[in-house]
N, C-alpha and C positions, 0 to 999 in steps of 0.2 A: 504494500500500500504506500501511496506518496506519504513522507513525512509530514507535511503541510494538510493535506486530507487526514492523515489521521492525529493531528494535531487540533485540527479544526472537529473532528470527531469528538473527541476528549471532553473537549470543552462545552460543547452540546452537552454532551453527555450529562458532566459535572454542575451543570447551570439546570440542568432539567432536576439531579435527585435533586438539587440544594430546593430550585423551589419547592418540589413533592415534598419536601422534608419540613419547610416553614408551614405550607398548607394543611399539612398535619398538625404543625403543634399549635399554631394560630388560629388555624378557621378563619370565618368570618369575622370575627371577635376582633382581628388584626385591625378593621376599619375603625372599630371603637378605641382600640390601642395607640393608634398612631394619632385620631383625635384629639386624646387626652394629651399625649406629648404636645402636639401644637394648641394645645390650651394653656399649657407649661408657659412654651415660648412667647406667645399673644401676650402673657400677662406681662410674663418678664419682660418683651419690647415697652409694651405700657409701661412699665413702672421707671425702668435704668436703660434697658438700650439702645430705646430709640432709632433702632435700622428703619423700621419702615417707615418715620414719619421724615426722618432725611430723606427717602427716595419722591416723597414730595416734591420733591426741586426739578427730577428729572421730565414729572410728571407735567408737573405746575409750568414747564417752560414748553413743552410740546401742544399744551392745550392752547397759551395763550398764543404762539407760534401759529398754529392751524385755526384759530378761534374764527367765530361766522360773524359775531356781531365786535363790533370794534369801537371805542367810543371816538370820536375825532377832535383831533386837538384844538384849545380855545383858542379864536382867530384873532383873541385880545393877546396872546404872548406872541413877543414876536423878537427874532434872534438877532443883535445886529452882529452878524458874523466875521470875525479875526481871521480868514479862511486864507488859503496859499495865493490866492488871486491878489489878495488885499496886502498880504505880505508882501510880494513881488510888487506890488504899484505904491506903496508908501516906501518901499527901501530909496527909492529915484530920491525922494525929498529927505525922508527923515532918517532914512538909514534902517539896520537889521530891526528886527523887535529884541529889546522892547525900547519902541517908539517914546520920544520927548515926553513926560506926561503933559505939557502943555496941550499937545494933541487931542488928551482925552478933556482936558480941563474945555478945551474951543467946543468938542462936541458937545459934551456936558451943556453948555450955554446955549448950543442954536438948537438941542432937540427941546429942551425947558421952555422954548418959547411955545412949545408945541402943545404943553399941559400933559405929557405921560401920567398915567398910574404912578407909575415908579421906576427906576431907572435902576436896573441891579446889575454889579460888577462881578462876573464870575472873574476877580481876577486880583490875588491876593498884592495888595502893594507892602512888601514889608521891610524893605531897602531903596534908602533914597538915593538918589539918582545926584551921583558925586561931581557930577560934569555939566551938571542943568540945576544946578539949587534953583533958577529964577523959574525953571518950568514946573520945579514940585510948587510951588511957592503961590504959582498962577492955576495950579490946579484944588490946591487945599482950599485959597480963595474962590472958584468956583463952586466947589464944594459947600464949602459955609454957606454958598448963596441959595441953596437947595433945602429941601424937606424930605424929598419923597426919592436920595439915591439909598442903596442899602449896598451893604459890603461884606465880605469872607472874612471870615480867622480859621484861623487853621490850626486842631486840635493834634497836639504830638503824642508820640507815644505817652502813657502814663505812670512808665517805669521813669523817665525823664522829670515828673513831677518834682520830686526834692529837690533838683535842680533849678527850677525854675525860682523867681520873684515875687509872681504874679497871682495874687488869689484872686478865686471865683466871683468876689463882690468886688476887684477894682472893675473888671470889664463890664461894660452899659451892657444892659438890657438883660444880666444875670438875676437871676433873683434864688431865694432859697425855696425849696421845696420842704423842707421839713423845721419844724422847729430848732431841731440839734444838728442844724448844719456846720459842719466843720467850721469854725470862721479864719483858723490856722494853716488851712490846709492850702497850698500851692498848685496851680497848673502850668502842665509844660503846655504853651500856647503860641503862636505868633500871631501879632495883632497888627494891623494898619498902622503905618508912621505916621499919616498924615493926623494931625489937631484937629482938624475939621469933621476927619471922620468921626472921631473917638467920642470928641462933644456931641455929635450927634447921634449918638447911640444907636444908629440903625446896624448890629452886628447878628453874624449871626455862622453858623460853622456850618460849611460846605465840603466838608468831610463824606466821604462815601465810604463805606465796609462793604465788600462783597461777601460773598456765605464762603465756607471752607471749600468750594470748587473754584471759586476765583469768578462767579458769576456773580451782578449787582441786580439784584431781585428787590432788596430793600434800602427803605431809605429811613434814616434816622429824625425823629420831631426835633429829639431834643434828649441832650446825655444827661446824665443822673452823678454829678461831680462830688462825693463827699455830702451830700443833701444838696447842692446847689443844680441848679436847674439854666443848663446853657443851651439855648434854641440854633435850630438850624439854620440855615440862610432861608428856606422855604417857610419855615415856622413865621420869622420874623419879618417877612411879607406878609402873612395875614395878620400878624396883627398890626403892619402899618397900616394893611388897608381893612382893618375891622373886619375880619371876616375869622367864621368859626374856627376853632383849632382844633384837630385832632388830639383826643384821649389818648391813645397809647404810643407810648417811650419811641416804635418804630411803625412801617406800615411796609404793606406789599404794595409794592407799584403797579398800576392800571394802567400797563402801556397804552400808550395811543398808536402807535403803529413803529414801524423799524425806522433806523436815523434817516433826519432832513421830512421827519414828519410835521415838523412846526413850520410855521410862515419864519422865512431867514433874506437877510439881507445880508451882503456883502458892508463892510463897516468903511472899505475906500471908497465905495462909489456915494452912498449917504454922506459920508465926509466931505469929499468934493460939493456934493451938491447944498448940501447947507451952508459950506462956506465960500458959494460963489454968489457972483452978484447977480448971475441968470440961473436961477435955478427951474431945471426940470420936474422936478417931484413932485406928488402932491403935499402941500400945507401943513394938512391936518393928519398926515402918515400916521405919526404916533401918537394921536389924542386919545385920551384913555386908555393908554394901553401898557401892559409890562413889556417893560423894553428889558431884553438880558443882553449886555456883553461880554462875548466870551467867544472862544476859537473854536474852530472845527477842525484845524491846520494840526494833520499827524505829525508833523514837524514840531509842534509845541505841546506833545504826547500826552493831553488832555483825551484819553480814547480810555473806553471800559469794555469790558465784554458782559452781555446780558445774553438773556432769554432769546429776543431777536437778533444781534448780532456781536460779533466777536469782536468787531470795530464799531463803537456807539459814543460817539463825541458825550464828553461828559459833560457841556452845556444843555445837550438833549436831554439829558436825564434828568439834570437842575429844573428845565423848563416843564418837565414830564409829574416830577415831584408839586412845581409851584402847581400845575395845572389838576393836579390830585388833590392838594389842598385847599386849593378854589373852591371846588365844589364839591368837597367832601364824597368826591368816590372813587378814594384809594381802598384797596379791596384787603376787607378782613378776613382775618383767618381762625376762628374760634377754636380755644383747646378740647375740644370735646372727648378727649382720649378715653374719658369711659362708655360713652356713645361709641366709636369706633371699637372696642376693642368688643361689649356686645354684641354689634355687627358682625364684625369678624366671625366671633364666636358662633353666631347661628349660621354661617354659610359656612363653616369647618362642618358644624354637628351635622345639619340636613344632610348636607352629602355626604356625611359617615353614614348614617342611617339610611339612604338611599342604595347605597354598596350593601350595609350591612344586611339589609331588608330584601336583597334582590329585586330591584324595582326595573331593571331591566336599562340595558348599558344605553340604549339609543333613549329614553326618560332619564334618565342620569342625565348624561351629556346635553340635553334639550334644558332640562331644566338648571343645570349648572352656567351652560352657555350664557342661560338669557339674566340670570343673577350678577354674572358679570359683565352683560351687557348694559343692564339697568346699573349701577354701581358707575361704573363707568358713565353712562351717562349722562347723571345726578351730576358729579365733578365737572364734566363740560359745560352741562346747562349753566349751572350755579357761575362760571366762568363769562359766562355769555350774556347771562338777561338778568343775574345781581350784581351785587357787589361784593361778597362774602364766597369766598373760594371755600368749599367742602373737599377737603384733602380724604377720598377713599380709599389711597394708594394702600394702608394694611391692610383693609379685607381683602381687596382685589388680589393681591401678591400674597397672603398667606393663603386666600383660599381657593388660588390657584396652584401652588405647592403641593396644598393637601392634594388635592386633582390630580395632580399630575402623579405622584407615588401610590394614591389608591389606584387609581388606571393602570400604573406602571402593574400595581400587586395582581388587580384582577385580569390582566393577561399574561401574566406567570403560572396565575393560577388555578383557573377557569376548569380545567380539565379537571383540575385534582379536585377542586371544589364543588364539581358541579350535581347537582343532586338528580345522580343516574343509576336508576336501576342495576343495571349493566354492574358497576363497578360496586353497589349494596351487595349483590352475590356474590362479586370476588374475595369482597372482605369477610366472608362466611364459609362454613363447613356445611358439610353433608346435604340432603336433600331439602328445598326451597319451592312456595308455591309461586308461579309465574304467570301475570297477566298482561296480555300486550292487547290495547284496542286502535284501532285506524278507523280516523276519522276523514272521509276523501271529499274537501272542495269540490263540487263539480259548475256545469258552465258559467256564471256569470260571476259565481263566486273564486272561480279558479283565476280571475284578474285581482289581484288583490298586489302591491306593492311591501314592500319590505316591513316597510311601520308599521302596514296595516294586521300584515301577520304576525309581528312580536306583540302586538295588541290582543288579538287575537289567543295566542299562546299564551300570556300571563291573565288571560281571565280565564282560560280553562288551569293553569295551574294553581290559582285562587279558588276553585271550586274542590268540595268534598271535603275531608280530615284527615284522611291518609297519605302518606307520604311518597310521592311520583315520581315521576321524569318525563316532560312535554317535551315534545321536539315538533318542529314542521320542515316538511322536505319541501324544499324549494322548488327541485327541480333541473339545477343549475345546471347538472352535467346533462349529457347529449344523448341518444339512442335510450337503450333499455330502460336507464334510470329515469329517463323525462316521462318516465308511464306514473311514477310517484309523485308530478307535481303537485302541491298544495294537500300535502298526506298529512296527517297528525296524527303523532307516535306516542301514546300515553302508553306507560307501563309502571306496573308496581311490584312488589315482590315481598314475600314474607315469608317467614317458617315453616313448613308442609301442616306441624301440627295445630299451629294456632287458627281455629275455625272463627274465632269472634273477629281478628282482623280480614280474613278471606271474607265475612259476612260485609266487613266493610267498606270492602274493595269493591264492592255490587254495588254498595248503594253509591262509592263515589263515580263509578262506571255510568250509573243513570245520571246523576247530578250530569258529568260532562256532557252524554249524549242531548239532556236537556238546554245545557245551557250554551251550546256551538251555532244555534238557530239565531238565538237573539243577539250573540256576539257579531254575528255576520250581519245583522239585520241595520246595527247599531253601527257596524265602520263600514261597511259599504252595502249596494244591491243584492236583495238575495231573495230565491221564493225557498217554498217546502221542499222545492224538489232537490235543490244546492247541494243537499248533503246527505250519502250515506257514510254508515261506520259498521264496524265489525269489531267482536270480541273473541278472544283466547282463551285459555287458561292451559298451563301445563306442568311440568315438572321439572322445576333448573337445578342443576347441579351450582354447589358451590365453590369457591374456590377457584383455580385454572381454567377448570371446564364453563365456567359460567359463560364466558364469550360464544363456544362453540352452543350450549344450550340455548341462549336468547336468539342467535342465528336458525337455530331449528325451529322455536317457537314462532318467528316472523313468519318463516316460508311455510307451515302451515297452516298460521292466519291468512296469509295471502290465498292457500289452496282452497282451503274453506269456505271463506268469504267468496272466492269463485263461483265454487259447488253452490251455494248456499242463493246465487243469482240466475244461475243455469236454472237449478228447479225452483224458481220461486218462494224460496221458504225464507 
């Protein structure tokens, strides 16, 4: 024999007792077994491990990626963009960036005439400009002439803290959150040079933290410093423009769409035009509106990687957070962990009990399928037409594991498990009473498709108290055997001497003959005439012989049931 063939033999071989061997000492019982293990784990993720509500993320960025309903971004923010075009056309005059802040102090002046919302700086100034003192100087004074610009600081690591100067209540617009706020405690921070900014308290930290994947999904209100309470740069736009503030410390982002979703302007071509004496533009551009400046230029490596894309200007984000706080529909995510983990728990147990109970592998799967297609679809919807993301990622993923190992079990082990006649005699000695009945489909009934007859098969296996073996012959093979299509092979089998269960073998014999009319009547067409059957009974050997007896017992049910049509009886 090839070594490879009988290598490959071996292994067949060794993989068939091991199952034979588990089906043994498990049974059925194994679905209940492995249930309980992932009841174990459910709880344990619930409580400390937390795997599946991280896979959240994976979840949470494919839905909003593919999502149907989209909200569209407010056509009140609007980006005046630092982009490579405007780099290239300001270098002619002002040189590399970053530009004279004079520059920004001119713009400053001619959009103010415009009446903006507010004017916000993605653009941390935190070194003066050693070479233009008179342009920081013209810019600080622009600045004091304002209200409504706001400005970054930029929160440092907070191992850095000791280091630092600077407590929580010197920076405007800090306040305490708690009564025992540290008043001692230090932040490592970098804040604005300019005077003007500082007096006017418009601050606020534009800090982003992506999740441990290196994706920016969430955005920060406001950090919790030792009890002091330091708002974001989006936070501290609404409350310059009085508008509600979100409750919790962070929020999940309600994209608006992938970058360059917002209304963006080029920051040289508005420059020119406001500081010329023929201006193109219209007037009133930026009345009421949030004006952000800030870069979209990967040369000034302001790029994040999110949910939509792995290059996402981090002005976009800013603009995507203000525009989440505007109107209060950045999307929550409630801890419902014990919600979730009951869920879980009843789409583990059902389908244990489904295996356990023999409900039949194509009801299985139909009914598995569609629990994880509703699941699934609850987290899309919620994604689409609320505001509140419902993260179902544990049930779906644990109670598709279970699935998939009970599936794995019951086709290891179907054979060994299967409650067959056949194999009740092998397991037994000496002589054994043997009943086989055929029940034959005939015309209209004999159309019946695959579902219809496992339907079919487990209501006749639900019927009577004794203990069986349903089969239906399909058909499938060709010549001789296509004479058995749509057969049903009932058979039971007991002790020769026990007369009270052979009495009960009759009566379950009537129950089936009764109840095969209306099961057909019930899943597809069918008259009185659809169906005859026939009965056996004989004498099985146990043990070895039992295959070659149940072979004998068929072929003279089949002779009989002949005979028995030939004369009429």
């Amino acid at each position: 024999m090839n070594p490879i063939a009988f290598l490959s033999y071996q292994i067949r071989r060794a993989k068939s007792s091991l199952f034979t061997l588990l089906a043994k000492k498990w049974k059925t019982g194994f679905y209940l077994y492995l249930a309980g293990l992932f009841t174990l784990l459910a709880v344990a993720d619930t409580a400390f491990l937390h795997v599946t509500a991280n896979m959240k993320q994976g979840a949470f960025d494919m839905m909003v990626r593919y999502r149907l309903v989209v909200p569209k971004p407010d056509p009140d923010i609007v980006i005046v963009d630092i982009n490579e075009a405007s780099l290239a056309a300001m270098a002619k005059e002002y040189g590399r960036w970053p530009w004279p802040r004079q520059v920004l102090g001119e713009f400053v002046e001619q959009i103010e005439k415009q009446h903006p919302k507010a004017v916000v700086f993605d653009i941390l100034f935190s070194d003066p400009d050693v070479y233009n003192a008179d342009s920081d100087n013209y810019f600080d004074a622009a600045i004091a002439a304002t209200d409504n610009t706001v400005f970054p600081l930029l929160r440092l690591d907070p191992a850095d803290d000791t280091l630092s100067q600077v407590k929580p209540s010197m920076i405007p617009g800090v306040s305490a959150l708690h009564p025992d706020a540290q008043t001692d405690a230090t932040v490592a921070v970098v804040l604005p040079l300019f005077p003007a900014v500082l007096q006017g308290g418009r601050l606020g930290l534009h800090n982003i933290y992506p999740d441990a994947d290196g994706i920016t999904r969430q955005y920060p209100v406001h950090l919790d410093d030792y009890g002091w309470k330091i708002p974001s740069l989006p936070l501290r736009i609404a409350q310059q423009l009085q508008l509600p503030q979100p409750e919790p410390q962070r929020v999940l982002l309600n994209w608006r769409g992938p970058p360059f979703s917002y209304r963006s302007v080029s920051f040289s071509d508005v420059f020119n035009d406001l500081t010329s004496k023929n201006k193109q533009r219209a007037p009133d551009e930026f009345s009421g509106k949030i004006v952000i400046i800030g870069s979209t230029a990967p040369s000034l490596f302001d790029i994040k990687a999110t949910p939509l894309s792995r290059m996402h200007p981090g002005v976009e984000i800013l603009a995507t957070a203000i525009d989440n706080f505007k109107h209060g529909d950045y999307l929550r995510f409630p801890d419902a962990r014990i919600t979730y983990l009951l869920l879980t728990l009843a789409v583990i147990w059902a389908t244990a009990l489904g295996f356990y109970r023999d409900a039949g592998r194509d009801k299985i799967d139909r009914l598995f399928g569609a629990s994880q297609f509703i699941l699934i679809g609850i987290s899309y919807a919620s994604i689409n037409l609320t505001t509140t993301y419902i993260n179902l990622t544990g049930p779906v993923t644990l109670g598709l594991a279970y699935f998939t190992i009970a599936r794995l079990y019951d086709f290891a082990t179907s054979k060994t498990l299967e409650q067959s006649a056949v194999r009740a005699a092998q397991l037994q000695h000496g002589a054994l009473h043997g009943v086989l009945l055929l029940i034959r489909l005939e015309g209209q009934a004999a159309l019946l498709n695959d579902t219809v007859r496992e339907k079919i098969r487990l209501g006749i296996a639900k019927t009577g108290n004794q203990r069986k073996s349903v089969e239906i012959l399909k058909g499938n093979q060709k010549g001789l055997w296509d004479l058995f299509e749509n057969t049903l092979a009932i058979s039971w089998v007991c002790r020769a001497e026990d007369l009270d269960a052979q009495q009960h073998i009759q009566q379950d014999i009537e129950a089936a003959q009764q109840a095969i009319l209306p099961l057909l009547r019930k899943h597809c067409a069918a008259r009185d005439n659809d169906v005859s059957s026939f009965a056996q009974q004989g004498v099985i050997a146990g043990g070895e012989a039992a295959r070659d007896s149940w072979r004998a017992l068929f072929a003279e049910t089949l002779l009989r049931w002949q005979d028995n049509k030939e004369t009429g009886r």
